[in-house]
KOLKETOR-314012 format. One record per residue: residue number from 1; x, y, z of N, C-alpha, C, CB in turn. Coordinates in steps of 0.2 Angstrom, whole numbers, plus 5000, padded with zeros to 4 digits. Glycine has a CB too. Layout:
<sites>
SITE, NUM, X, Y, Z, X, Y, Z, X, Y, Z, X, Y, Z
...
</sites>
This chain:
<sites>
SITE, 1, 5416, 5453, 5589, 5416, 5460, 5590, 5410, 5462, 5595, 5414, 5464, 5584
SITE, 2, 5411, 5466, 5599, 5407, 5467, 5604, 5403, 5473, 5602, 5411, 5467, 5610
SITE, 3, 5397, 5477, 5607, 5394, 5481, 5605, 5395, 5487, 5608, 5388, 5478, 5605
SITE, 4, 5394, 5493, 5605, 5397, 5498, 5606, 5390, 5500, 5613, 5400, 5504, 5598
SITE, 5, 5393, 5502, 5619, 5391, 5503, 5625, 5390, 5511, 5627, 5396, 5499, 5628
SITE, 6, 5386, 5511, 5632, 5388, 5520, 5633, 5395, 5520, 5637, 5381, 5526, 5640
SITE, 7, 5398, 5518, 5638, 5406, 5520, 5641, 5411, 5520, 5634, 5409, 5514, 5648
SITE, 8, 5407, 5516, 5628, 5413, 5516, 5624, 5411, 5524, 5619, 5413, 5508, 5620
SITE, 9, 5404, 5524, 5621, 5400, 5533, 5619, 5404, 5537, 5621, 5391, 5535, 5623
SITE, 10, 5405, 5537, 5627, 5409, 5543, 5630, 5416, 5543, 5630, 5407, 5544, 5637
SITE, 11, 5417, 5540, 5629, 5426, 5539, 5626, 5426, 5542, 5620, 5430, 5529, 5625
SITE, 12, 5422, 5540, 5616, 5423, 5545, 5608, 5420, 5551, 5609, 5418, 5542, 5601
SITE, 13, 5416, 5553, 5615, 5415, 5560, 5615, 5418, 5564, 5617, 5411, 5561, 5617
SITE, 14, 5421, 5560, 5626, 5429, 5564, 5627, 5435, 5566, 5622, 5433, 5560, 5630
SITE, 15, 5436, 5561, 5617, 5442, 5560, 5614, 5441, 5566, 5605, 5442, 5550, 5613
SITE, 16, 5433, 5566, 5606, 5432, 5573, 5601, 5433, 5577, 5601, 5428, 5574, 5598
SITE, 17, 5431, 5579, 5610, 5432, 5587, 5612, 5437, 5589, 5612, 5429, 5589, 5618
SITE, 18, 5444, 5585, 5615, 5451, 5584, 5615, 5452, 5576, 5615, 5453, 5589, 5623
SITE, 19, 5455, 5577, 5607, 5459, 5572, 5606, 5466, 5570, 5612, 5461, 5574, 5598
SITE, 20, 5469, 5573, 5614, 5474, 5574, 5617, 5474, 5570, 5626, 5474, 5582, 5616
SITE, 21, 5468, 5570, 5628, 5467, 5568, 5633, 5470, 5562, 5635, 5461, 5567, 5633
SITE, 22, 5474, 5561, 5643, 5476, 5557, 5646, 5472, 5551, 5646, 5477, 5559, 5650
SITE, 23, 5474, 5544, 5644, 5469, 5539, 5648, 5468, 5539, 5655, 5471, 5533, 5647
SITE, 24, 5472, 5544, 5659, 5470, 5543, 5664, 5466, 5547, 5667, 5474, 5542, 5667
SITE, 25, 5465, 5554, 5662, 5460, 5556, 5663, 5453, 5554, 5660, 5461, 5562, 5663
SITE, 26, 5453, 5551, 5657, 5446, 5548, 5654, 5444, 5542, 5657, 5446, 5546, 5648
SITE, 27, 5450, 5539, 5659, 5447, 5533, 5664, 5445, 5536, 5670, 5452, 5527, 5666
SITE, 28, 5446, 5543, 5672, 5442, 5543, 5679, 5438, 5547, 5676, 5445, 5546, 5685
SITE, 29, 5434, 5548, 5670, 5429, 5552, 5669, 5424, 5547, 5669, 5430, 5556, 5661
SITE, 30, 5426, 5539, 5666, 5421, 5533, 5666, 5420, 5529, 5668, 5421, 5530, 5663
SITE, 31, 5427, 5530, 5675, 5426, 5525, 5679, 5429, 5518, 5678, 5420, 5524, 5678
SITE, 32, 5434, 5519, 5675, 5440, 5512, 5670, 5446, 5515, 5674, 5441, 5513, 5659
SITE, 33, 5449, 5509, 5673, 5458, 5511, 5674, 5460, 5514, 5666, 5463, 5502, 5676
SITE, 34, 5465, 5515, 5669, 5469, 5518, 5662, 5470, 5512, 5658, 5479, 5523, 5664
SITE, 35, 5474, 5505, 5659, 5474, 5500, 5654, 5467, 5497, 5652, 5479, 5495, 5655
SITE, 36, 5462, 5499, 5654, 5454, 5497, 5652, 5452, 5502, 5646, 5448, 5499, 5660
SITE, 37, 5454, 5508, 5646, 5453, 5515, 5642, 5456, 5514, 5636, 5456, 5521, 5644
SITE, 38, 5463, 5511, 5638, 5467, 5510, 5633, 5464, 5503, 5628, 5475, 5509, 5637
SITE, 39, 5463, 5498, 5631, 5459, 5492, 5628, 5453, 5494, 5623, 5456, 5487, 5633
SITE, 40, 5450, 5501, 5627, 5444, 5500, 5620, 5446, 5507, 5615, 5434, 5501, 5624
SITE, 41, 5451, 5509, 5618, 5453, 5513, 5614, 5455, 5509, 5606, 5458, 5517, 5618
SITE, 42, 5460, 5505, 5608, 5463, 5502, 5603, 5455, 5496, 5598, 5472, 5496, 5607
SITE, 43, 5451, 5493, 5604, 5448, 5489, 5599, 5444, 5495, 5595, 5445, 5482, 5603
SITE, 44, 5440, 5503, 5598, 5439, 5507, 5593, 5443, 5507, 5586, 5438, 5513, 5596
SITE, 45, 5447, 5508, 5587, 5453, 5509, 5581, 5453, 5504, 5576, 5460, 5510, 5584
SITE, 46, 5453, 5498, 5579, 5454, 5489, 5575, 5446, 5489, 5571, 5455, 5479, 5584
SITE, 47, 5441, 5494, 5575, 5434, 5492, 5571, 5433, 5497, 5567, 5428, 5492, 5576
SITE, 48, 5439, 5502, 5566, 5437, 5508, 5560, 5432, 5513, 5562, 5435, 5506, 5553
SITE, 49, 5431, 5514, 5569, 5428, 5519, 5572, 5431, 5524, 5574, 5426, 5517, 5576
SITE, 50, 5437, 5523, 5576, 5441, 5529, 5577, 5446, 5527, 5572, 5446, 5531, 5585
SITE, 51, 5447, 5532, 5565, 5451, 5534, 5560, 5459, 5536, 5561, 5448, 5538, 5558
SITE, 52, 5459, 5540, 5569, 5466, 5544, 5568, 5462, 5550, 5573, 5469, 5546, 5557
SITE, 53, 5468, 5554, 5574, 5466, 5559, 5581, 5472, 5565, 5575, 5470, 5554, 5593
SITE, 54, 5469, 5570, 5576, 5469, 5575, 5574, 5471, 5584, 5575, 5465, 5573, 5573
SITE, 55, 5469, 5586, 5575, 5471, 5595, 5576, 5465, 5598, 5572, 5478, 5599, 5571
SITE, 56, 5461, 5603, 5574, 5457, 5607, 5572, 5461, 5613, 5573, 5451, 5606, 5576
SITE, 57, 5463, 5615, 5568, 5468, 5623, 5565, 5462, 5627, 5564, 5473, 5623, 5557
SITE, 58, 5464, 5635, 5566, 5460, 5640, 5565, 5462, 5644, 5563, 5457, 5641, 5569
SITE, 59, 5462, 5642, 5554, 5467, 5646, 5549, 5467, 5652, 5550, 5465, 5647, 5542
SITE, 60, 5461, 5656, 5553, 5458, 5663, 5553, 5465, 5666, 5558, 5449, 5663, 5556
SITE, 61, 5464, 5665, 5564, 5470, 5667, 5569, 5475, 5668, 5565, 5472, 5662, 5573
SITE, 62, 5478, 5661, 5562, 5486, 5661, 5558, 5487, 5666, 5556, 5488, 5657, 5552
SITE, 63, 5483, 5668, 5551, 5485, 5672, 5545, 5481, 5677, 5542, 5487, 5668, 5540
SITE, 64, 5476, 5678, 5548, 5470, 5685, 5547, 5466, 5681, 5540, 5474, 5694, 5545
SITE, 65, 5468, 5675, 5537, 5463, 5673, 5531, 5454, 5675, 5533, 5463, 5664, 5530
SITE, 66, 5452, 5675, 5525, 5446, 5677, 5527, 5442, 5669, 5525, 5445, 5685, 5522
SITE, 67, 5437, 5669, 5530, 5434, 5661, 5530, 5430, 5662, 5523, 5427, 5658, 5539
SITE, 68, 5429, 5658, 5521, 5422, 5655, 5515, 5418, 5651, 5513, 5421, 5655, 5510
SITE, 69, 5412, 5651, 5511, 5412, 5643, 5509, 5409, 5644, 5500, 5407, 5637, 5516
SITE, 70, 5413, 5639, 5497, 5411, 5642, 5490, 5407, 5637, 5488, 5418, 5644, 5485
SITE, 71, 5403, 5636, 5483, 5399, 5630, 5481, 5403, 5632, 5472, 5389, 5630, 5484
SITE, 72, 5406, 5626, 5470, 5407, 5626, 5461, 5403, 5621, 5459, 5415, 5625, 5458
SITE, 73, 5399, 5627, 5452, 5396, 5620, 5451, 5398, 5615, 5444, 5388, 5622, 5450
SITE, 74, 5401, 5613, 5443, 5406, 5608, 5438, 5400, 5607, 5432, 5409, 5600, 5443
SITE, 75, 5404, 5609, 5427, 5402, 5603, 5422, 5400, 5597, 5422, 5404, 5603, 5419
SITE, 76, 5395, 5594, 5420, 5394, 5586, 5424, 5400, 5582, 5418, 5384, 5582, 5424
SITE, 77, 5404, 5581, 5415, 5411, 5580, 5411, 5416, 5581, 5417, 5412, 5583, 5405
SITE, 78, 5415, 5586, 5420, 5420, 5589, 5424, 5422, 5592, 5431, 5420, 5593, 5422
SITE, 79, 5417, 5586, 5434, 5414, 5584, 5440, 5423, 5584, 5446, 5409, 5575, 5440
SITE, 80, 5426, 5578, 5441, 5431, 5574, 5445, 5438, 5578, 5445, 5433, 5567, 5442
SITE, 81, 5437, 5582, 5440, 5443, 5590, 5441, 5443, 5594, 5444, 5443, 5593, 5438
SITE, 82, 5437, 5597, 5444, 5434, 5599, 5448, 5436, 5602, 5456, 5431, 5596, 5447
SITE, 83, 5433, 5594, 5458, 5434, 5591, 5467, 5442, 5591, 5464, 5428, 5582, 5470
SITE, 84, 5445, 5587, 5462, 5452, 5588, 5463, 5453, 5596, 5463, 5457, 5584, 5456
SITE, 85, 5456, 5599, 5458, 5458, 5607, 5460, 5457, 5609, 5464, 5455, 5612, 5457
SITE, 86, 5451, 5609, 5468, 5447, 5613, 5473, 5450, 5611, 5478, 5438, 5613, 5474
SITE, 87, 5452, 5603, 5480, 5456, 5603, 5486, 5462, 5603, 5485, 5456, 5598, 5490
SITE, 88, 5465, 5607, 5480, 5471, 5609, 5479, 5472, 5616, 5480, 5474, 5607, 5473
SITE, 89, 5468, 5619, 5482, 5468, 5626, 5484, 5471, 5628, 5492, 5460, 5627, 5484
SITE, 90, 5473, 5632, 5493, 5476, 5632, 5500, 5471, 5634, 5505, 5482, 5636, 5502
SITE, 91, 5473, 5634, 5508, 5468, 5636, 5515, 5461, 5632, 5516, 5466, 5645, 5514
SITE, 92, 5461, 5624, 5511, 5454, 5622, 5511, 5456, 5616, 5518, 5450, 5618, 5503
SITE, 93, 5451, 5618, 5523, 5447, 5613, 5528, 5443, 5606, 5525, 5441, 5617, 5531
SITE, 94, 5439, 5609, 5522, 5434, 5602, 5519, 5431, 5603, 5513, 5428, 5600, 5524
SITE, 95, 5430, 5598, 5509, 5426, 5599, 5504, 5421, 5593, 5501, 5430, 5600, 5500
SITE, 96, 5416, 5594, 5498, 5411, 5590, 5499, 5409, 5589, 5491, 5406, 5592, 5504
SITE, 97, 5406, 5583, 5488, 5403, 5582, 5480, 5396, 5581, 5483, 5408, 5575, 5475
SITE, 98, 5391, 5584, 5480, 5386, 5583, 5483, 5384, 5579, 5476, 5381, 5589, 5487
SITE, 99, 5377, 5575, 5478, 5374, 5569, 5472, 5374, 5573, 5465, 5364, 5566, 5475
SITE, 100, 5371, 5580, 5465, 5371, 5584, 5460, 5374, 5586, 5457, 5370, 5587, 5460
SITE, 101, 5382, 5583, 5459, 5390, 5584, 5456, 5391, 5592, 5458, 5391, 5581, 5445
SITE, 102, 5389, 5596, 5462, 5391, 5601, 5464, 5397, 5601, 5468, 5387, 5605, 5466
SITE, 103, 5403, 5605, 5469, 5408, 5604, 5474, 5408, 5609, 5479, 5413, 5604, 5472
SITE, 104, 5406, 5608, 5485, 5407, 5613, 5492, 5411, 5614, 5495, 5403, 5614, 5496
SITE, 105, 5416, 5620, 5497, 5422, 5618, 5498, 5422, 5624, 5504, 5427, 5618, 5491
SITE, 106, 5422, 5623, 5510, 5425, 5626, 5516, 5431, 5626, 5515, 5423, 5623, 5521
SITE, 107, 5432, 5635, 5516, 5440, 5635, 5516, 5444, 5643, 5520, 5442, 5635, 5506
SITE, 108, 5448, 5645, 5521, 5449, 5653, 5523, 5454, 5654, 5516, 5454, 5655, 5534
SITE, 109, 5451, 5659, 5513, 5454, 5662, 5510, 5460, 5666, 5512, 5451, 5664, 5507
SITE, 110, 5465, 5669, 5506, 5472, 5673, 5509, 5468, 5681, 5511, 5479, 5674, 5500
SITE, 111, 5462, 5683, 5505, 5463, 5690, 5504, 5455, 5689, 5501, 5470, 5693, 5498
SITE, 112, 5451, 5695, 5504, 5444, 5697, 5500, 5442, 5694, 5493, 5444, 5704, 5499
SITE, 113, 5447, 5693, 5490, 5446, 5692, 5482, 5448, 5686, 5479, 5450, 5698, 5478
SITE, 114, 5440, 5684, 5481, 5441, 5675, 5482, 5442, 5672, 5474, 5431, 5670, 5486
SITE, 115, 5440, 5675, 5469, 5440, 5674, 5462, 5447, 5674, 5461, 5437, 5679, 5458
SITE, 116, 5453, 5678, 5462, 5459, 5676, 5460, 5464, 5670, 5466, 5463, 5682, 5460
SITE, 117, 5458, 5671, 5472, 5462, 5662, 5475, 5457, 5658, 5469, 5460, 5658, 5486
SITE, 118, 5451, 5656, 5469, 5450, 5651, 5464, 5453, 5648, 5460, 5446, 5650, 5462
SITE, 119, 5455, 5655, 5455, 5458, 5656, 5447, 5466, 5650, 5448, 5460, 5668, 5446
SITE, 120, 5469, 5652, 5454, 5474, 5648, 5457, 5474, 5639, 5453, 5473, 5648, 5466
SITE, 121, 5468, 5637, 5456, 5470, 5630, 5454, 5465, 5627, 5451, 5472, 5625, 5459
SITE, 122, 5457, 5631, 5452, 5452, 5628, 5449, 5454, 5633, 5440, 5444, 5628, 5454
SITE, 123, 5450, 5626, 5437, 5450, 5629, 5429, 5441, 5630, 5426, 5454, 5621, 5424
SITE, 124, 5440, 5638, 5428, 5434, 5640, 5427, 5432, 5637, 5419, 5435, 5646, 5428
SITE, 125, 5434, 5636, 5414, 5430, 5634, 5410, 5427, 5626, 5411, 5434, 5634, 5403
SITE, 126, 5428, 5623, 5415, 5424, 5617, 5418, 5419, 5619, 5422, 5427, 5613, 5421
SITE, 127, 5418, 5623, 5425, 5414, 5628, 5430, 5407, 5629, 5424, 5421, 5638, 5433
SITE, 128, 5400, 5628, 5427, 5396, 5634, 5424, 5396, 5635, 5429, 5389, 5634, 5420
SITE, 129, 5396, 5638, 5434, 5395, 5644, 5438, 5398, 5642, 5446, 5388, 5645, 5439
SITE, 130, 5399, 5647, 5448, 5401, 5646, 5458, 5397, 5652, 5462, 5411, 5649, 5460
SITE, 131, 5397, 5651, 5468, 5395, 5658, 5471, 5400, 5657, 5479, 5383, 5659, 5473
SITE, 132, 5401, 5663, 5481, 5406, 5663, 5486, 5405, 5668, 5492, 5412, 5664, 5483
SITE, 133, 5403, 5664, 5498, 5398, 5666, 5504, 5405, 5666, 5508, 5391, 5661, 5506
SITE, 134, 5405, 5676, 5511, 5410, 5678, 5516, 5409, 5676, 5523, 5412, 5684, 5516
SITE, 135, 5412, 5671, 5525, 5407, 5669, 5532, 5408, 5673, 5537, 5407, 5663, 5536
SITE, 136, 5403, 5676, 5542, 5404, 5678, 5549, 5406, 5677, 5555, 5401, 5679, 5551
SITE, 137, 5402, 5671, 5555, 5409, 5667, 5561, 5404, 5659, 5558, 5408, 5669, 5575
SITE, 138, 5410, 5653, 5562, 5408, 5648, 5559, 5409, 5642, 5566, 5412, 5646, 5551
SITE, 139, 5406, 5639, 5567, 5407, 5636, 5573, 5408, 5625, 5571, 5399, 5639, 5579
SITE, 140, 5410, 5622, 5574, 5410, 5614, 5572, 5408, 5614, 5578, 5417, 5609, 5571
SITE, 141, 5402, 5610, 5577, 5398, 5604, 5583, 5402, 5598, 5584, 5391, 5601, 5581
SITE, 142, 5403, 5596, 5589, 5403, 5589, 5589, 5399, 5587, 5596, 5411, 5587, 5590
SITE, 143, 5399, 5579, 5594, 5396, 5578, 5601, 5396, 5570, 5597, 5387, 5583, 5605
SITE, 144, 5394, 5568, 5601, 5390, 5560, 5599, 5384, 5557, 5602, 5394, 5554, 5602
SITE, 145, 5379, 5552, 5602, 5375, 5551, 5604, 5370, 5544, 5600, 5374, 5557, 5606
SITE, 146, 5372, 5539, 5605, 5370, 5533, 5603, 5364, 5531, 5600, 5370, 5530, 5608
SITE, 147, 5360, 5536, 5599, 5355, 5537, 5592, 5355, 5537, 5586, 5354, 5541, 5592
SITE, 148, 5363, 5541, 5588, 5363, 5543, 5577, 5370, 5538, 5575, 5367, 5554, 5574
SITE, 149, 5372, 5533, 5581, 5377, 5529, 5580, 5376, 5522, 5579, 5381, 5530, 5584
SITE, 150, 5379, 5518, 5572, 5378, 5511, 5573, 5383, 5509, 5567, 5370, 5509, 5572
SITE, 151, 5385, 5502, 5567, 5390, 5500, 5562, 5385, 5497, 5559, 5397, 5494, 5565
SITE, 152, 5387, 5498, 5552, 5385, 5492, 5546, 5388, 5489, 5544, 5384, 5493, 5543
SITE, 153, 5383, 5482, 5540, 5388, 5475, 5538, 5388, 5479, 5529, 5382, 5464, 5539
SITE, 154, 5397, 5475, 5528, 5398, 5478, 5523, 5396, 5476, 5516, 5403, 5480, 5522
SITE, 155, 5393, 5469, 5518, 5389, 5466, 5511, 5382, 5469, 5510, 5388, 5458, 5512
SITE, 156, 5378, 5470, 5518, 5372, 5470, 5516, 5367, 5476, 5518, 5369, 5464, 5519
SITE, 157, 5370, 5480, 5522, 5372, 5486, 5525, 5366, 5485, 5532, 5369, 5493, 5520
SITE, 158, 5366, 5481, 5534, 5360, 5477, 5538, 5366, 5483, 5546, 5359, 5464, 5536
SITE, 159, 5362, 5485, 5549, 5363, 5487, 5555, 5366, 5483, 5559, 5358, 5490, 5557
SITE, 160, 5371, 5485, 5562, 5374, 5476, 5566, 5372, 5479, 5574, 5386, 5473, 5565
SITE, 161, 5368, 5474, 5577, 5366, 5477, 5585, 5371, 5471, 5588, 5357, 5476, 5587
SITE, 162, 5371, 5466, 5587, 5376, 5462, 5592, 5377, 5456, 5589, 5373, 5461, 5599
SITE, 163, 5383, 5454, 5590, 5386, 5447, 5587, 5389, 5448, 5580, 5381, 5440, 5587
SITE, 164, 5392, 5454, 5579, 5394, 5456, 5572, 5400, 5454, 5572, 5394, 5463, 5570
SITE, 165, 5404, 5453, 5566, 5411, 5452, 5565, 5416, 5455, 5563, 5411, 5450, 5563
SITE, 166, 5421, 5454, 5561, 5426, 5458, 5557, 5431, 5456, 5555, 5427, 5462, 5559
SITE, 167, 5434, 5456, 5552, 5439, 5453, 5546, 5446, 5459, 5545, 5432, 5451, 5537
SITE, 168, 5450, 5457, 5546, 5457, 5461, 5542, 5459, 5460, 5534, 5463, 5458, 5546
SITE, 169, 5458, 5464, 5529, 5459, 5463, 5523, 5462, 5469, 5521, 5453, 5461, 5519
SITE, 170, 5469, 5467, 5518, 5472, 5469, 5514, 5476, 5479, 5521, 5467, 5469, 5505
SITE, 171, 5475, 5477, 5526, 5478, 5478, 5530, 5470, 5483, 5534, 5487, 5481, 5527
SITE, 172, 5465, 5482, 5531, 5458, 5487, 5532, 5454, 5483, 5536, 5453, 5489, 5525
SITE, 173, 5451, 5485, 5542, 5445, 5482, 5546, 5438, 5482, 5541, 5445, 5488, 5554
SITE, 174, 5435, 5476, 5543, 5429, 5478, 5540, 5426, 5476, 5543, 5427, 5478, 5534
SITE, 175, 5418, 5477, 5542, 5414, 5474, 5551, 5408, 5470, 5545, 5409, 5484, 5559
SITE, 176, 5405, 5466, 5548, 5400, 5463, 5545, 5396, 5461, 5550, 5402, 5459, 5540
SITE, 177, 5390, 5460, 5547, 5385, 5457, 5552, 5383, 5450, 5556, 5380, 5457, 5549
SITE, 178, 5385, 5446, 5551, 5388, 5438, 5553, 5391, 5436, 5549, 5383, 5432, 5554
SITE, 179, 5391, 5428, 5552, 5399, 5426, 5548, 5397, 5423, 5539, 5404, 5417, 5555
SITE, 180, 5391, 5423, 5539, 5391, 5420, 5533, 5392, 5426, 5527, 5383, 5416, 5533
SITE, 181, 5390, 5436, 5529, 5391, 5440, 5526, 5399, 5440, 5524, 5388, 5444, 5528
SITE, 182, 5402, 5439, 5530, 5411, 5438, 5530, 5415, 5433, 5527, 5414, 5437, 5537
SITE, 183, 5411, 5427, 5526, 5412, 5422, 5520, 5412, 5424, 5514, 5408, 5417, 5520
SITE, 184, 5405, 5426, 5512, 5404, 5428, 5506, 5409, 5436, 5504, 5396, 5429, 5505
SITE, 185, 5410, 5440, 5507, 5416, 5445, 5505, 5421, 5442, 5505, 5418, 5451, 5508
SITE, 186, 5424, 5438, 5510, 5431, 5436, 5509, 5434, 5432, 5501, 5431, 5430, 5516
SITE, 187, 5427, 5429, 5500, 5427, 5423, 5493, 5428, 5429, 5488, 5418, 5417, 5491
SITE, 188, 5422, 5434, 5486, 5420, 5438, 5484, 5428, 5439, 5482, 5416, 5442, 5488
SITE, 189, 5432, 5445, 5486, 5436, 5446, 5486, 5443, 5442, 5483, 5436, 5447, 5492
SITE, 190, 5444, 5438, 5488, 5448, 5432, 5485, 5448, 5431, 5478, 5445, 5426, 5488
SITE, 191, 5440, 5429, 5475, 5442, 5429, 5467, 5442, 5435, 5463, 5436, 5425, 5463
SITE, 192, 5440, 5441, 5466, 5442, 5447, 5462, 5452, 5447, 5462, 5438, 5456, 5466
SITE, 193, 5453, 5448, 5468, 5461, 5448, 5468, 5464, 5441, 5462, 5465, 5446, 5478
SITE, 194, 5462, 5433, 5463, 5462, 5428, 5458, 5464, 5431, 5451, 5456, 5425, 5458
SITE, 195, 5459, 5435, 5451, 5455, 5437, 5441, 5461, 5443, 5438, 5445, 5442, 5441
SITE, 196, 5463, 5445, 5444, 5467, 5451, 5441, 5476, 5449, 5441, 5466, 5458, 5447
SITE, 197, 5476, 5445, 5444, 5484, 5441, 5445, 5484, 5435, 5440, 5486, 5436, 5452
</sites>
């Protein structure tokens, strides 16, 4: 595995602002040929850096929804229902379980009266409480920057600067720090699959 570079920085930054981008417009953005763009494109992808390319929808346009972001706070019995229901709601973008088993759920509701979309699929008696904030406007950042970016080994979480590895298992990339962490998961692994067959 090789080490992620600032040209491989600016491929993921291009590729966030508009997924959609030509390789051949990004190879002249970096200074690569189009099958050069394409090579680190794919080995991003083989290293579970790029997940999948996407659409950012802007429910609000669609369907005059009204944006929100609601925070539920779950019964701690009733954490995992919760987070299920909530992304069963329509109009949800994202949703998050914070450490304190609260569920925050960015979403555009149908209609002002966010209590009868919740009532929809979450089951208030699990709920002690929610509060639901009508947003004004809401904007996504993106950007990157080789600062806040770095792989980790998945045995030891040890930051991998260079000469890291990676291993195909059970059709999933996983990156580790050297080969002796990639031995020990592979084994690891291996005897759990063993124990269960």
């Amino acid at each position: 595995m090789r080490d992620l570079d600032d040209t491989d920085l600016e491929i993921l930054e291009l590729l966030t602002e508009n997924a959609r981008r030509s390789y051949t417009e990004i190879a002249d953005r970096v200074d690569l040929t189009p099958p050069a763009v394409s090579d680190r494109i794919a080995r991003l992808e083989e290293q579970g850096i790029i997940q999948g390319f996407t659409i950012d929808v802007d429910r609000e346009k669609l369907r005059g929804d009204v944006p929100v972001l609601v925070e539920l706070e779950a019964r701690p019995e009733a954490v995992d229902e919760v987070y299920a229901s909530a992304a069963d709601l329509s109009g949800v973008d994202a949703i998050y379980e914070g450490m304190d088993g609260r569920v925050l759920v960015y979403a555009t509701a149908p209609d002002a009266n966010a209590r009868s979309w919740l009532e929809s699929e979450v089951e208030f008696a699990h709920l002690a409480g929610y509060d639901v904030t009508l947003l004004a406007r809401s904007d996504r950042v993106v950007g990157l920057s080789a600062a806040g970016f770095s792989l980790e080994c998945v045995v030891c979480d040890k930051q991998i600067d260079d000469g890291g590895v990676t291993a195909t298992i059970e059709g999933e990339v996983k990156t580790f720090c050297c080969p002796s962490c990639k031995a020990r998961y592979v084994d690891e692994y291996e005897s759990h699959r063993d124990a269960l067959e």
